[in-house]
N, C-alpha and C positions, 0 to 999 in steps of 0.2 A: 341944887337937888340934894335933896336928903334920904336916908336909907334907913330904914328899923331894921334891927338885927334881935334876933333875941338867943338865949343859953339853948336851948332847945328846939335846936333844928329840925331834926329828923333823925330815923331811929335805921338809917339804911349799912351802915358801915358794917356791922356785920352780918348783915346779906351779902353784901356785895365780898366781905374774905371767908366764906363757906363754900365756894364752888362745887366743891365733892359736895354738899348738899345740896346746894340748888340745882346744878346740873347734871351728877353721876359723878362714879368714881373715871369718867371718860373726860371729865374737864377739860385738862392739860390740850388733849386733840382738838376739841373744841374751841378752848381760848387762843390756840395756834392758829387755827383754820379761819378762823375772825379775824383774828391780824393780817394771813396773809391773802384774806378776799376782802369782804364787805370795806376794812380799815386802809386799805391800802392808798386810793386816788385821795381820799382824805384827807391823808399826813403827808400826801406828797404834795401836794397844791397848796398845803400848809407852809411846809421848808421851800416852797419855791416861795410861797408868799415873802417867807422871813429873808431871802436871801440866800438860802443855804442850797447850792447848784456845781455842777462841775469846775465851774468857776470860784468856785471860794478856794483861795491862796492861803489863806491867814488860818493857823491855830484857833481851835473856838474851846470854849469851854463851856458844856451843854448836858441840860440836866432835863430828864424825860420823868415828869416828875405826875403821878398816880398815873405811870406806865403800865400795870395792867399787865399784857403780855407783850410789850414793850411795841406795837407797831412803828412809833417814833421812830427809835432806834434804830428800828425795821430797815426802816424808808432813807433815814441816814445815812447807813451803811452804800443805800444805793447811789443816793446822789451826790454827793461830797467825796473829793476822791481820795483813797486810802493812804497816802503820801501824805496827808494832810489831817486823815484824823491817828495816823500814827505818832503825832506829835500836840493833840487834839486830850483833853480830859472830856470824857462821855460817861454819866452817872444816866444809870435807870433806878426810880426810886419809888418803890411801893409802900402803904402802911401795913399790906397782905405780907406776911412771910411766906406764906405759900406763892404769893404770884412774883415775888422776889426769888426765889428757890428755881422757878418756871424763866424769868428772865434767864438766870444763873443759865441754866441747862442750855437756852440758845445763844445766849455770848460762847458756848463753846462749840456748840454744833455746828453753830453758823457763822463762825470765823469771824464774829465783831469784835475783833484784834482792838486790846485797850480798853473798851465800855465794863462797869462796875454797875453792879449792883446791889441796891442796900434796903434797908428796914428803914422810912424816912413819913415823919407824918407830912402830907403837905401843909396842914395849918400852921408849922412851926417846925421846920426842917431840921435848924440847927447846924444851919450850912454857914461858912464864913461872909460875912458884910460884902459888896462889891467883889464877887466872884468870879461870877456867870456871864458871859458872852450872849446865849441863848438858849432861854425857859420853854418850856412847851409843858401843856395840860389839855390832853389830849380825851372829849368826851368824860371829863372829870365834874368842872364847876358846878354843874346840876347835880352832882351827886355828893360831893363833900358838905360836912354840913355846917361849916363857915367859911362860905368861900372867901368872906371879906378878909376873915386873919390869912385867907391862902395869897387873897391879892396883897397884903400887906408885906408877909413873908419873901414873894416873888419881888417886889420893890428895893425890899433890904438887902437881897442876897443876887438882884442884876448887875453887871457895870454899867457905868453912866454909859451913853449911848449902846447898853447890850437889846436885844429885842425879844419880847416874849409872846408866842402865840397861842391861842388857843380853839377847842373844836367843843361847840354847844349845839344840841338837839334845837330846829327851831320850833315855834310853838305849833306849828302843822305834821308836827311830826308826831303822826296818832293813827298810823296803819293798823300797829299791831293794839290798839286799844280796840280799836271794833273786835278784833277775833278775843280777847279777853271778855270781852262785856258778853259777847254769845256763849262762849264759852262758859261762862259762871252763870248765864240765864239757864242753863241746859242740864245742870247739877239736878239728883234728885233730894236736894233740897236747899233752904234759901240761903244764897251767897251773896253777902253783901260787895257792892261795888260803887263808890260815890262818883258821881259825876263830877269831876272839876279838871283843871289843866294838870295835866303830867307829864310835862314838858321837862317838870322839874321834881324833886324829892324834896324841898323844903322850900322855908319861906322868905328866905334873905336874898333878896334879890330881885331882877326878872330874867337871867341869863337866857331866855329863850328870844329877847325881846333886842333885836340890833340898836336901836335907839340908844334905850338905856343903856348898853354893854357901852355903848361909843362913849357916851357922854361920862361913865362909872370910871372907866378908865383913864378919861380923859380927869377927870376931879380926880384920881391918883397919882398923878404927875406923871402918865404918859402923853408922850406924843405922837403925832404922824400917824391915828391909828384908821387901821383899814379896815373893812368888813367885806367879808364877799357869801352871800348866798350858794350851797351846792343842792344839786336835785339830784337823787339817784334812786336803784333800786336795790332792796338787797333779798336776793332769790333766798327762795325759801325749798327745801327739795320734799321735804315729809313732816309730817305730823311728831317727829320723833327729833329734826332737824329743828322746828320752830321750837319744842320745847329747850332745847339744847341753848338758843338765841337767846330765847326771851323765858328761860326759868326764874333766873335769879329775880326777873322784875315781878313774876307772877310771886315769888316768895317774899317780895318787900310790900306786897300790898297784900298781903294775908297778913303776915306781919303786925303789920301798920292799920287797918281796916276791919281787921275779925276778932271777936272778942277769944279770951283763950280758953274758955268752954270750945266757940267750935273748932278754933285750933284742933285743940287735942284730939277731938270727934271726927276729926278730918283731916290726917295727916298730908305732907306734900306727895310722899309715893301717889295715894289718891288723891288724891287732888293733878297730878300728872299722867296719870291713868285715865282721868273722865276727859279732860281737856285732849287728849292724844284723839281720845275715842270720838268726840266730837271734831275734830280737825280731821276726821278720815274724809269727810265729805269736801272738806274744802280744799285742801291738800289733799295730791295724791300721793298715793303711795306710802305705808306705814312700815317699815322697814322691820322685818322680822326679827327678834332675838334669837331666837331658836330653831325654824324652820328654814332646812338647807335649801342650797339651791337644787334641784333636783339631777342636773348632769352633773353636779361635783358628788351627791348621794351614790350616781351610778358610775361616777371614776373611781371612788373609792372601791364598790361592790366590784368591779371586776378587775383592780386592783393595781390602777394604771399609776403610774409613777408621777407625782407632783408637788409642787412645793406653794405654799403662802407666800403670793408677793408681798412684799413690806418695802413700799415705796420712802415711806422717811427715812431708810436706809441705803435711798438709792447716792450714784457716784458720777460725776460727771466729770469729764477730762478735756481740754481744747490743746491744741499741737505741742503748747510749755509744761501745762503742768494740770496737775487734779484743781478741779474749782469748789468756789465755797458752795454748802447746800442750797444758800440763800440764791446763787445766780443759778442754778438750776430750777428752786421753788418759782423765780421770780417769772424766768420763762414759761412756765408751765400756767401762770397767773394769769398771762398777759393772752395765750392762748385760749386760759378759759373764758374769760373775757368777751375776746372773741368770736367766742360760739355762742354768749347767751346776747348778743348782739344779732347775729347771723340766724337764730331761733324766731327773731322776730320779721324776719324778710318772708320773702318768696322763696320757696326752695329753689335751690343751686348746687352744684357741686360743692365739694366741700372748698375746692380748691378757691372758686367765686365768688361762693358766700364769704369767704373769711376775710378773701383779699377786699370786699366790698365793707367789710366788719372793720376792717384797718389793719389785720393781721398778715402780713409781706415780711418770709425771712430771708427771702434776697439769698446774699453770699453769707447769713449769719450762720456760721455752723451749731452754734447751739440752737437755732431756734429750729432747723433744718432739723436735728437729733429730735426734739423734743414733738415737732410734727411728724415724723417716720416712728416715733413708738405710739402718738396718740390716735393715728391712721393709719400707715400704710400696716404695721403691726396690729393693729386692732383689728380691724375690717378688713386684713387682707386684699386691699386694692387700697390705688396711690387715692390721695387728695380728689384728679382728676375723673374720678371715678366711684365717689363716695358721695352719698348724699348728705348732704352738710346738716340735717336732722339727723342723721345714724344715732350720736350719743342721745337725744331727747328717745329715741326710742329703745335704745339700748341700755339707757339709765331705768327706764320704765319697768321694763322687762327683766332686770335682773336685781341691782341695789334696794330700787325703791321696791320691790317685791320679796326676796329672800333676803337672809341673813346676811351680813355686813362682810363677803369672804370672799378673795380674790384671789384662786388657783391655777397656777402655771403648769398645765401639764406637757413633760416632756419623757414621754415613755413611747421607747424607740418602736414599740407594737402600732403607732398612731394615735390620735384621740378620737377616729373612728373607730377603736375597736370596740367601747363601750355600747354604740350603735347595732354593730354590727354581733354581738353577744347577746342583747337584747333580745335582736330579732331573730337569733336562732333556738333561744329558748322559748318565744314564740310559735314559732313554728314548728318546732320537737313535740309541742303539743297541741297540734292543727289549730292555733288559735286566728283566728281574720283579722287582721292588722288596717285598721282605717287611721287615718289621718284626720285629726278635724280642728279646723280651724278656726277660732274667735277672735271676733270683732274687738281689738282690745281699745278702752278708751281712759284715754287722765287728763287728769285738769294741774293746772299749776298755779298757784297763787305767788304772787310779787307783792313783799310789802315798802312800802314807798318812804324813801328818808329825805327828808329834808334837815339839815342842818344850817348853822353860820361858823366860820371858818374867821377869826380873829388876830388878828397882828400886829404890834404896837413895837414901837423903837420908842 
């Protein structure tokens, strides 16, 4: 088999290290939030692929390489046990200094004791010859724009028997192309959009295509190599949400596609503005900037005492000692999980739906903690006694409706007495207090991933 390659790939690299552009100055939460949902079963079916499981004995030296906001690493941390990569060399390596910097910050928050992070091209690392234990490129090779120098790079700098995996979009994976395509039909004026595969950013290759991957790899002088198909979904909660996902890509095909007359004529603010606008119908819920929620308006107005939760700042402890944030995020992952599983049942109690979802914390005391703040403290009644839709309509009714603001009040007067204030200045001035209740309705759109999941010794 033979491969054309040509100098001029594609023109995505700096889309993809602008995130404060494509996405908001809110990135950082974003490319976290990516890592630790949609990325997750990913990179971990990945590293069980390669080997790398509670059973790995042996030091590895392991390089997470156009790591992004490091999910690899992520998943690492979890499976491989810490006695083992405390003696373990772990590099995360971006070409973004910004997503480097973003690594940097969660090697410390989240206690990946040892892992480095560095400024590292993948087409030409600059890493020493016969290094590396295990390469991972993780959702990269469709987007770098040689991947061959990156395979060639990865060859030079494995150990002989080291194993490299990797994670490519496959070529059905075109959910969110339909909402693009309506989206720019919908513009009040003409947007260009080419019909062709976008599986991938450029033209060297067919990394969408398992055949080819096998046999490409195979003419590189790997061996043993596996492919395995994953089907999933990755929820989408608002209009504000999908842009958040899928910006950057809506910015490499303006990019790439529009001439820079209508660039200019059509900046990405707007251009994220009509597509949000048009996503109101399809996605629900458009997440307000500005408009509060109305009971935090009237906790404030009568002046009840409360504070901004800030859950990235939560702390978890088990009977030895404080734990890392990651085994607290991770629980809380596995719970969410859970519920958009259990969303798709019959309704049940929370406690049925969940346990039918696969979620049972048994004697897990963290997982016991992490279900009594996200139910019995939520909804005020246990598991047993919650309907295992509560958050689908609870999400509805407040995030996906008001502004992004989550207030704990604890003001020893009650958080009735905002109620109860209300209706006395009501009534002070004989006004008739009805109640009226609306049908409320939302829709949810799921866009649907298909990837290949790749692993070579």
């Amino acid at each position: 088999m033979t491969t054309t390659t040509t100098e001029s790939a594609g023109p995505m690299a700096p889309i993809f290290r602008s995130m404060d552009k494509t996405i908001g100055t809110h990135w950082e939460e974003t490319m976290t939030e990516m890592s630790r949902t949609m990325m997750v079963s990913l990179n971990a079916r990945l590293l069980a692929q390669m080997g790398l499981s509670q059973d790995t004995t042996d030091p590895i030296a392991f390089l997470d390489s156009a790591c992004g906001a490091g999910p690899a690493t992520q998943e690492l941390f979890k499976a491989v046990p810490r006695e083992v990569l405390e003696k373990s060399e772990v590099i995360c390596a971006d070409g973004s200094p910004m997503m480097v910097e973003l690594v940097e910050r969660r090697i410390r928050e989240e206690g990946w004791d040892g892992a480095k992070a560095r400024v590292l091209d993948a087409m030409d690392s600059g890493l020493a010859e016969n290094s590396l234990t295990h390469i991972v490129i993780g959702l990269g090779l469709h987007l770098i724009p040689r991947p061959d120098k990156t395979i060639k790079d990865v060859v030079r700098i494995l150990k002989p028997g080291g194993v490299f995996g990797c994670i490519t979009p496959h070529i059905d994976h075109i959910g969110w192309v339909a909402d693009v395509k309506s989206a720019f039909a919908s513009f009040p004026f003409h947007a260009p959009f080419e019909e062709k595969n976008r599986a991938q950013v450029h033209d060297v290759g067919r990394w969408y295509d398992e055949h080819w991957v096998q046999r490409y790899l195979q003419e590189n002088g790997f061996e043993d190599v596996k492919t395995c198909l994953e089907s999933g979904t990755v929820s989408v909660r608002d209009a504000r949400h999908w842009l958040d996902v899928f910006g950057p890509v809506v910015a490499l095909i303006v990019s790439s596609e529009w001439s820079s007359e209508l660039r200019e004529e059509h900046g990405l603010e707007e251009l994220r503005g009509l597509i949000g606008e048009h996503l109101e119908g399809k996605v629900h819920g458009t997440e307000s900037v500005t408009e509060e929620n109305p009971v935090l308006t009237l906790v404030k107005k009568h002046n009840l005492i409360n504070t901004p939760s800030n859950f990235s700042n939560a702390t978890a402890f088990n009977e030895n000692d404080q734990l890392f944030l990651s085994n607290l995020t991770g629980k809380v992952e596995e719970l969410s999980e859970s519920y958009e599983k259990a969303a798709n049942q019959q309704d049940h109690s929370a406690r049925s739906g969940l346990a039918i979802a696969g979620w049972k914390p048994g004697s897990d005391p963290l997982a016991q903690a992490v279900q009594w703040s996200s139910i019995d403290f939520e909804y005020a009644n246990p598991p047993k006694k919650t309907s295992q839709q509560s958050p689908v309509f609870n999400a509805n009714t407040s995030f996906q409706r008001w502004a992004d603001k989550n207030n704990l009040v604890h003001d020893a007067r009650g958080f009735a007495t905002y109620l109860q204030e209300e209706a006395k200045a009501l009534l002070e001035k004989n006004i008739q207090v009805k109640l009226l209740l609306e049908t409320c309705k939302w829709r949810t759109t799921r866009v649907r991933l298909r990837v290949r999941l790749w692993s070579s010794v």
